[in-house]
C-alpha positions as CSV (number, residue, x, y, z in Angstrom):
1,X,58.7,236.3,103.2
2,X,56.7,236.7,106.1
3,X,57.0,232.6,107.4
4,X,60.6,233.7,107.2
5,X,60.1,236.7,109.7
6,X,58.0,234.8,112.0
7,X,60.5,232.3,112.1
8,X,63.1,234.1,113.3
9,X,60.7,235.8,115.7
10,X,60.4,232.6,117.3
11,X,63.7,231.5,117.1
12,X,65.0,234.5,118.8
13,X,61.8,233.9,121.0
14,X,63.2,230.5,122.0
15,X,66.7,232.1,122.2
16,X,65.5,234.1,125.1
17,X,63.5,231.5,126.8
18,X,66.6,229.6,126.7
19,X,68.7,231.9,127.7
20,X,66.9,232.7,130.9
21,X,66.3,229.0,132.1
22,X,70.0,228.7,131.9
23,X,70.8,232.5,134.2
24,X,68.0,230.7,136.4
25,X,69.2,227.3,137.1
26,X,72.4,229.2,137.9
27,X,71.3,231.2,140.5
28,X,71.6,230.1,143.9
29,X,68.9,231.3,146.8
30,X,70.2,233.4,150.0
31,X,70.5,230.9,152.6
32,X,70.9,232.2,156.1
33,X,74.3,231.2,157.4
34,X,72.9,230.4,161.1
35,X,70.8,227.8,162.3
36,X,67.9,228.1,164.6
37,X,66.5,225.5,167.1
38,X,63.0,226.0,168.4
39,X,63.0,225.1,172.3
40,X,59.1,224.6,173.0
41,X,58.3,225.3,176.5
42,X,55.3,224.5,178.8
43,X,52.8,227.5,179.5
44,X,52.7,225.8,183.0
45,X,56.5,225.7,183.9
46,X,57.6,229.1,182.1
47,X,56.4,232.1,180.7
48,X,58.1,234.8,178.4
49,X,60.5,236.9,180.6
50,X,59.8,239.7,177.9
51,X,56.8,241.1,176.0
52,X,56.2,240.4,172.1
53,X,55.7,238.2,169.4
54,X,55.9,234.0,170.1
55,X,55.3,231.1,168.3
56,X,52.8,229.1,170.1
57,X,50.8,225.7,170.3
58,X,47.3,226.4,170.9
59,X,44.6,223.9,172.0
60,X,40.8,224.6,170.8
61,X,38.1,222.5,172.1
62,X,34.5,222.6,170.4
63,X,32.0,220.7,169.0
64,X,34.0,218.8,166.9
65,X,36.4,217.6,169.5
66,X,40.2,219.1,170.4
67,X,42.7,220.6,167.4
68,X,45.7,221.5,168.2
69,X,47.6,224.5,165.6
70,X,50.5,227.0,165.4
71,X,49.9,230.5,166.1
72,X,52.0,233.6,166.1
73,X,50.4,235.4,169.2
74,X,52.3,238.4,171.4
75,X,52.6,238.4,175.0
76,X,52.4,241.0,177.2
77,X,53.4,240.3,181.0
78,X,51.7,243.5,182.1
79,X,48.1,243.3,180.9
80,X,45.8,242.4,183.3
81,X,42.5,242.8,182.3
82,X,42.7,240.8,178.9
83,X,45.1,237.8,179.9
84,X,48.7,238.1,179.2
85,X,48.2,236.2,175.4
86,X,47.0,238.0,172.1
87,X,43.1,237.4,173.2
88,X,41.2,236.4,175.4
89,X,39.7,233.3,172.9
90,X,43.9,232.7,173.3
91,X,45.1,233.0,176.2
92,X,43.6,230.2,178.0
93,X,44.6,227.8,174.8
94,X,47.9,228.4,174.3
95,X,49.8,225.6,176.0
96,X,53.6,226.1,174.3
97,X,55.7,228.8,173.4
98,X,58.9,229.3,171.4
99,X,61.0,232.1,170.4
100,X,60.5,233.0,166.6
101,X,63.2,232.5,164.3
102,X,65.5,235.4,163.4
103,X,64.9,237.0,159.8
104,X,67.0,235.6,157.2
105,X,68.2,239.2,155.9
């Protein structure tokens, strides 16, 4: 009697499993309808007209040698004591800038 209940316990398990695979491979992910082209510009040629958050290439040199990475760093075309990049350790390494995407939602 009780292989029987366990049984159908996992058959109705299995039913489930089954039955949420299929709603899954169904579903279809938000996909923002516009497009978005980065335009990387020089730090020596053009700065940000406007304050805030960019996406930037940054240069570090150390022991090791020179890396180059992606950073989201803010801008602020007032500051003058602290450099007009996120930090001083930035400011003076970021050598390209591009708007951020937009949110998809």
């Amino acid at each position: 009697m009780k292989n029987k209940e366990n049984s159908k316990l996992a058959k109705n398990a299995l039913n489930d499993v089954l039955a949420h695979q299929s709603r899954m491979r169904s579903h279809k992910p938000i996909i923002p309808s516009t497009t978005f082209t980065l335009t990387w510009k020089n730090v020596d040629k053009e700065l940000p007209k406007e304050g805030g958050r960019y996406w930037c290439i940054v240069r570090e040199v150390n022991d090791l040698g020179t890396s180059y990475y992606q950073w989201n760093c803010a801008y602020d075309p007032e500051a003058t004591w602290t450099g007009k990049w996120s930090s001083n350790a930035l400011r003076k390494d970021v050598i390209w800038w591009t708007e951020l995407a937009p949110r998809p939602f």
